[in-house]
C-alpha positions in Angstrom: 236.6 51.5 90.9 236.2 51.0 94.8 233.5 53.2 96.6 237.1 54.7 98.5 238.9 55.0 95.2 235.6 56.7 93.6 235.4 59.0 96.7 238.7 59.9 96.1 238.9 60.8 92.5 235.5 63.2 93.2 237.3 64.8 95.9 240.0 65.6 93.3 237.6 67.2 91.0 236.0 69.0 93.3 239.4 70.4 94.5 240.4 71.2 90.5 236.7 73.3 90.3 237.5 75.5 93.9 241.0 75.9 92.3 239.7 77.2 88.9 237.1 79.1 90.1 239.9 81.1 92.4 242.0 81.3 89.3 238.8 82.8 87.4 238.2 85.6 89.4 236.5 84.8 92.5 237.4 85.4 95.8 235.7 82.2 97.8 234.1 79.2 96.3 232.9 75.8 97.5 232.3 72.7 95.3 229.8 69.8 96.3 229.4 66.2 94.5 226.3 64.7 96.0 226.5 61.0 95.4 223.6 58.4 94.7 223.0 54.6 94.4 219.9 52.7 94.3 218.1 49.8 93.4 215.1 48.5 93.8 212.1 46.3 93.1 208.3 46.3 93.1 206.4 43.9 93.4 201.9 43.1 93.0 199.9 40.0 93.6 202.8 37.7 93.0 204.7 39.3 90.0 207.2 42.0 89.3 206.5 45.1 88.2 209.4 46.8 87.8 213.2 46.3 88.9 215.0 49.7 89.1 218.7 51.0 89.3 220.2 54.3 89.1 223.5 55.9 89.8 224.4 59.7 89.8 226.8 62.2 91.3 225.6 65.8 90.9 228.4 68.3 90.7 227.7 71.8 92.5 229.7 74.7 92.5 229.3 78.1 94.7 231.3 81.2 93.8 231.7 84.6 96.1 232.9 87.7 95.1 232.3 90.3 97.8 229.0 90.1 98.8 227.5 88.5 95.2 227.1 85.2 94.7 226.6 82.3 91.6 226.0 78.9 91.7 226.0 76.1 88.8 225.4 72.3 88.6 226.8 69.6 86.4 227.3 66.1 85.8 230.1 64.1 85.4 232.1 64.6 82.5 231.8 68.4 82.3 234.8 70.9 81.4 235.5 72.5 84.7 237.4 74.9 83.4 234.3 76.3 81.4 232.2 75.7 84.4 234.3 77.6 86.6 234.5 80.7 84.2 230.3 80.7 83.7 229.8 80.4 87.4 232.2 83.8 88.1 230.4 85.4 85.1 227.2 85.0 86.7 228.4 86.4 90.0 229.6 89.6 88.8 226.4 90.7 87.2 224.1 89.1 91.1 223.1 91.4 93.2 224.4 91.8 96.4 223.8 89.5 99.4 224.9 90.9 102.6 224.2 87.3 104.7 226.2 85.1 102.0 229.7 83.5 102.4 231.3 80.2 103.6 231.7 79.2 107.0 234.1 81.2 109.1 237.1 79.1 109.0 237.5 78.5 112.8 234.0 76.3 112.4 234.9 74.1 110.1 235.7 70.6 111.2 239.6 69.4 111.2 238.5 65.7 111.8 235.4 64.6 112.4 234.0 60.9 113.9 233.2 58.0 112.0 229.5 57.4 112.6 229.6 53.7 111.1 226.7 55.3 108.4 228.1 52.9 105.8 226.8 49.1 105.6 228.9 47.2 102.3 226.6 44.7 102.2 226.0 43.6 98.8 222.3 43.1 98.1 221.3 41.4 94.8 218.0 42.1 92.4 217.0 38.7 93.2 217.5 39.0 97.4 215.1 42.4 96.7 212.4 40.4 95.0 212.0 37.9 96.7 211.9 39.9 99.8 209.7 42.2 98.2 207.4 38.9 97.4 207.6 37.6 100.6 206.9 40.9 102.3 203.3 41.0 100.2 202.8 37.4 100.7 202.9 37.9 104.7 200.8 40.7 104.4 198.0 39.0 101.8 198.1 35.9 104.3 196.6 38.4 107.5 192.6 37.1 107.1 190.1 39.7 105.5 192.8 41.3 103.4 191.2 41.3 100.2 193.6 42.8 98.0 197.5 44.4 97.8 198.6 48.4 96.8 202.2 46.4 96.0 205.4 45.7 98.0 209.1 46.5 97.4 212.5 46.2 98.4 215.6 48.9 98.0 219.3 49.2 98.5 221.8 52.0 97.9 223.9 54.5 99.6 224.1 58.4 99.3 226.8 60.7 100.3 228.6 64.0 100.0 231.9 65.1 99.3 232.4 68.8 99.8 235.6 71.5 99.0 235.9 75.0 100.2 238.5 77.3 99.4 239.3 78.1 102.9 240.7 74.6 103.8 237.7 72.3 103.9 237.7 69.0 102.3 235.8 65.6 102.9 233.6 63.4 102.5 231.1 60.9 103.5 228.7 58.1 102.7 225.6 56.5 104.1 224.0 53.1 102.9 220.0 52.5 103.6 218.0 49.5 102.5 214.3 49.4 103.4 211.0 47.1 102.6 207.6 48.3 102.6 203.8 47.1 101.6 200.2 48.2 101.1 197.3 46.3 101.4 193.6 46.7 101.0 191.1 45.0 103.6 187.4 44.9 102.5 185.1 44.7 99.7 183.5 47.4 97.3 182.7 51.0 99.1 183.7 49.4 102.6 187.4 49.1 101.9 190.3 50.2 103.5 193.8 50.7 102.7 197.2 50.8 105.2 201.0 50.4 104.8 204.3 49.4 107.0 207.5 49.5 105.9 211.2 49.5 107.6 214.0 51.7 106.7 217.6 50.7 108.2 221.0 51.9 107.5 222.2 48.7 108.0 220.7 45.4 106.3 221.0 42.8 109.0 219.0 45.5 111.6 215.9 45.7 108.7 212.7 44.3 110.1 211.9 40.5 108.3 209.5 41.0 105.4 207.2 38.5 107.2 206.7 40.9 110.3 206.7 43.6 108.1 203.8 42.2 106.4 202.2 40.9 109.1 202.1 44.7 110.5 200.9 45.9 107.5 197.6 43.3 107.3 196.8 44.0 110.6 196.2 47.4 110.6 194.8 47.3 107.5 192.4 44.5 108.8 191.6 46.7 112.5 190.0 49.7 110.2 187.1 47.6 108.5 183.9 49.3 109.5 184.9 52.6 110.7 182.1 54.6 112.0 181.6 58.3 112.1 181.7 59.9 115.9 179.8 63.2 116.9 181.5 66.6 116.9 182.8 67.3 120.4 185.1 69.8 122.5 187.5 69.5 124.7 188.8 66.3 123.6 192.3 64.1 124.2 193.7 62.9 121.3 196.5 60.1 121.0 198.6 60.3 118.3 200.2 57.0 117.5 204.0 57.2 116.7 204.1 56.9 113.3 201.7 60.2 113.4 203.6 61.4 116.3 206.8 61.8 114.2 205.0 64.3 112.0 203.7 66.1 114.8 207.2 66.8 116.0 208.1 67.5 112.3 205.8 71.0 113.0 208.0 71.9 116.0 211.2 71.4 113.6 209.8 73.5 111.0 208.5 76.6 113.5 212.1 76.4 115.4 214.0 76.6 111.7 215.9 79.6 111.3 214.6 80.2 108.1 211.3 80.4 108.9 212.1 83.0 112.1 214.4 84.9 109.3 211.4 85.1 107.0 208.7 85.6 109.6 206.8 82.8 108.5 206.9 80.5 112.3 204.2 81.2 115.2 207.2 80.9 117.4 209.5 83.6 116.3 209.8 86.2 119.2 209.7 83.0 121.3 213.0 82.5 121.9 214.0 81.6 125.8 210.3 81.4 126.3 208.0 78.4 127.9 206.6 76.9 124.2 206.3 73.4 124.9 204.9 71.3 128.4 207.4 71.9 131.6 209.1 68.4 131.2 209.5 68.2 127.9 212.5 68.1 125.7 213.2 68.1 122.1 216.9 67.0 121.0 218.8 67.1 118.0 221.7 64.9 117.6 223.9 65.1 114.3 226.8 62.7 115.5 224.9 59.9 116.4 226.2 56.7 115.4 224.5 54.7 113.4 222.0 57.3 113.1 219.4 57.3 110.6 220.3 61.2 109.6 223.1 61.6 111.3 226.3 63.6 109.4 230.1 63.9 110.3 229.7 67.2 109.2 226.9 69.4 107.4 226.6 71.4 104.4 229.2 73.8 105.2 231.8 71.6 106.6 230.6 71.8 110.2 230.3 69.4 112.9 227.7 70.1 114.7 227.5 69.1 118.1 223.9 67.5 120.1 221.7 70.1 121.4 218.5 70.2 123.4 216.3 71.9 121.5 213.9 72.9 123.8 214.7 71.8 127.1 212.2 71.6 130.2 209.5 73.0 127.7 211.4 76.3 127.2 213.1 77.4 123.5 216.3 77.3 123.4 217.8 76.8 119.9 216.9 77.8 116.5 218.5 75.4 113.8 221.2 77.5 111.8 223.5 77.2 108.6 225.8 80.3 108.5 223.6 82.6 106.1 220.4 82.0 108.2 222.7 83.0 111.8 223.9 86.0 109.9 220.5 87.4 109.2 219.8 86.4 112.6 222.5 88.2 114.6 223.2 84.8 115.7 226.3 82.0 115.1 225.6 79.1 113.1 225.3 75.3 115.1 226.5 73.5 112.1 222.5 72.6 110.8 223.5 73.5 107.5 222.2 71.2 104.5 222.9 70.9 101.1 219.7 71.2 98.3 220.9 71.2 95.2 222.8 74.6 95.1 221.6 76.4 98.2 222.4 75.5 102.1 219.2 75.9 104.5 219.3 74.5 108.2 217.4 71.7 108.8 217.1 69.1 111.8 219.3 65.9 112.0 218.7 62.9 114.1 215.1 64.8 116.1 213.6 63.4 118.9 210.6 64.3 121.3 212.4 62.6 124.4 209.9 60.0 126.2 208.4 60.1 129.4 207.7 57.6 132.4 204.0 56.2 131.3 203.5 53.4 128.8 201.3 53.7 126.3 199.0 51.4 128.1 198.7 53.8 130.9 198.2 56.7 128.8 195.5 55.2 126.9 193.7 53.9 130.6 193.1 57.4 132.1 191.5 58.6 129.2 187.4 58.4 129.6 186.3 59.5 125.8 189.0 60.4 123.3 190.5 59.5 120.1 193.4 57.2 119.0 194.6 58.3 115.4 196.2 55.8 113.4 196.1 58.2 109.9 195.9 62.2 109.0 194.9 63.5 106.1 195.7 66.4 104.2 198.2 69.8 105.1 196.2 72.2 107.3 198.6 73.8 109.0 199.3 77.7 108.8 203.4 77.5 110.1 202.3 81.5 110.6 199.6 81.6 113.3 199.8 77.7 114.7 196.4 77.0 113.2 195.8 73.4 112.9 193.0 71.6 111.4 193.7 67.8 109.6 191.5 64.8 108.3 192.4 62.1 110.6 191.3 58.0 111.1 191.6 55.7 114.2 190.3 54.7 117.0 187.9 55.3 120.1 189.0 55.5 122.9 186.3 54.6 125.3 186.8 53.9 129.5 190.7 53.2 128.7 190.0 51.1 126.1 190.4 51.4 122.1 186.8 50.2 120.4 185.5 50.8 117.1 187.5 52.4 114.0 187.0 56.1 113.2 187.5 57.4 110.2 185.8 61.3 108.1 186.7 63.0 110.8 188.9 66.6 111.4 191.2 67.7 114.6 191.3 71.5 115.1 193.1 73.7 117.5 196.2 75.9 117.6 199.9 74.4 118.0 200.7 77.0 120.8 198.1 75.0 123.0 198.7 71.6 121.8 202.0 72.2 122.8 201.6 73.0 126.3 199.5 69.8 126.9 201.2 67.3 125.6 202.2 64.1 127.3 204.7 61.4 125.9 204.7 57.7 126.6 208.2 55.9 127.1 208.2 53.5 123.6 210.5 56.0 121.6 211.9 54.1 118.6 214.8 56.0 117.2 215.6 54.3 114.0 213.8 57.2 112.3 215.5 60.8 111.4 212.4 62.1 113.7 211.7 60.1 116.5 208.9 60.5 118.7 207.0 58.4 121.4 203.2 58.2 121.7 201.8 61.6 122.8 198.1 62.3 123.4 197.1 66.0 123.5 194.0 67.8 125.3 191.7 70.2 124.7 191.5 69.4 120.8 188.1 69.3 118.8 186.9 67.1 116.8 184.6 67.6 113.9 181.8 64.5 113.1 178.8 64.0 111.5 
């Protein structure tokens, strides 16, 4: 069966369980197939180690009456009849939920764009192997790598089809294919360990396994010999992009609606206030095309539209599904997402947007400071802004990076880091979080 004709047939299952539940004794429902394909292989010194492939659709079904709700999950092949009557059983004995429901029905989307998310490429096993050898092989070929974690190549698509009973049905799918290695670099206690990889939604636009590789050796190869540096005060730290992107995955997670709903974000009575730099703008764009987590339409059957975040460094937005806005006093902006049975608001394509200075220039004005490559470990209290991480890199010394860095910890509080950061202009948005290098002042650092 064609991916179209297999999209179709789910849709008209999912239709049968929203009409069965209605006919069991509910008063709303919505039904969600969650589709999955994947394959992959792994590769180590030369030889396979495993060759993987998996296909599922998840079935999910929501049912309302009044204020209670139920939810249930199946796979294929269930009877939806029976699955229909359990899930309205279990609603009738829930308590009551005065934020639950569907979308209103003047949100939900009519049409929405094709965002080009789906690549029908056809990638064999034996296309992922051997780029999966050839992606180690670049990276063992960098000189003083000494040894390799493994490399591996993947291809698959997920998607979504989704029925309400108030008029919503379609669906979607998005292809991805990535490559990725580890490598060690040194010998006995002196070793280190890095990683690159690419993820694309589109297989011609993946990075070549030999500059993969090549990436991968050399930063592996740059942190041989890391020394430790002295504890000091009052510090700027650059976060390199691939750490910046989790750095901007805090602001996303203190500007959820969840979060502000449960009282668990440092910024929630912050809303219309200065919480980042004057300058500084975080974006959120669902409909992007060819975006990495881009959506035609969320977890409710929503389009949402692009929104600045915070704009100019002042709050502006929380992310919202439709439960979240109700608790809020506030209207949803279509960030609903599916997990499993449950729909929480979550960013979509994210982006801290660049500024004017390379990262060059960034990295020349800075006297004494630290370039970090690596963090370690989760210290970060989401409910005061307390920050405190393991982190590895670089020193920066008159402008310059010098020697590695590694057993040491950052400290401050993301309310300040906030308000003094600086972006560079290399933003790469082929991530679902994007984010430019940023250094940050007035941080400590903990040493020997």
């Amino acid at each position: 069966m064609s991916s179209e004709n297999q999209a179709d047939h789910l849709l008209s299952r999912a239709n049968a369980l929203v009409d069965l539940a209605r006919k069991a004794g509910a008063d709303k429902a919505d039904a969600v197939v969650v589709r999955s394909r994947a394959k992959s292989v792994s590769v180590r010194l030369g030889k396979v180690e495993s060759t993987e492939s998996s296909e599922s659709d998840d079935f999910s079904l929501r049912v309302f009456i009044g204020n209670k709700v139920a939810s249930v999950s199946a796979n294929p092949g269930f009877d939806l009849a029976a699955l229909a009557e359990r899930a309205v059983a279990m609603a009738k004995v829930s308590p009551e939920d005065p934020y639950t429901g569907l979308a209103d029905e003047a949100d939900l989307a009519r049409s929405y764009p094709d965002l080009e998310l789906y690549d029908p490429s056809e990638v064999s096993s034996d296309q992922l192997r051997e780029a999966a050898l050839a992606t180690e092989e670049a990276a063992r070929a960098v000189k003083g790598v000494t040894n390799s974690l493994g490399a591996g190549a993947s291809a698959g698509m997920g998607g979504m089809v989704l029925v309400t009973s108030h008029g919503f049905s379609g669906a979607y799918q998005a292809s991805r294919f990535s490559r990725s290695v580890g490598v060690i670099a040194g010998e006995g206690t002196a070793m280190e360990r890095d990683h690159d990889f690419d993820s694309r939604l589109y297989f011609a636009d993946l990075d070549s396994p030999e500059i993969i590789g090549r990436r991968a050796g050399e930063r592996t190869v740059r942190k041989i010999n890391p020394r430790k540096v002295e504890t000091a005060k009052n510090l700027t730290v650059v976060f390199d992009p691939r750490v910046a992107r989790g750095f901007v995955g805090h602001i996303a997670g203190a500007i959820n609606g969840a979060s502000v709903a449960r009282k668990t974000s440092f910024l929630r009575d912050r809303m219309g206030q200065q919480v980042l730099k004057a300058g500084l703008n975080i974006t959120d764009n669902p409909i992007r095309v060819r975006g990495s987590s881009s959506r035609p339409f969320d977890g409710e059957g929503i389009t949402g539209e692009p929104l600045t975040m915070i704009e100019d460094g002042v709050l502006k937005h929380w992310f919202l599904s439709t439960s979240t806005a109700k608790e809020l006093g506030l209207h949803t902006n279509g960030r609903g997402s599916r997990g499993g049975t449950a729909v929480s608001p979550s960013s979509t394509n994210l982006a801290l947007e660049p500024g004017d200075i390379s990262p060059q220039d960034l990295i020349s004005g800075i006297k004494n400071g630290f370039y970090i490559t690596d963090m370690i470990g989760h210290g970060v209290d989401m409910v005061t802004g307390d920050y405190s991480r393991g982190a590895s890199g670089f020193w920066i010394e008159n402008g310059e990076l010098t020697f590695a860095v590694s057993e040491v910890t950052i400290a401050s509080n993301l309310k300040d880091m906030f308000m003094t950061i600086t972006p560079a202009n290399d933003i790469d948005r082929k991530f679902g979080v994007a984010a430019p290098t940023i250094a940050i002042e007035g941080m400590t650092i903990a040493g020997k």
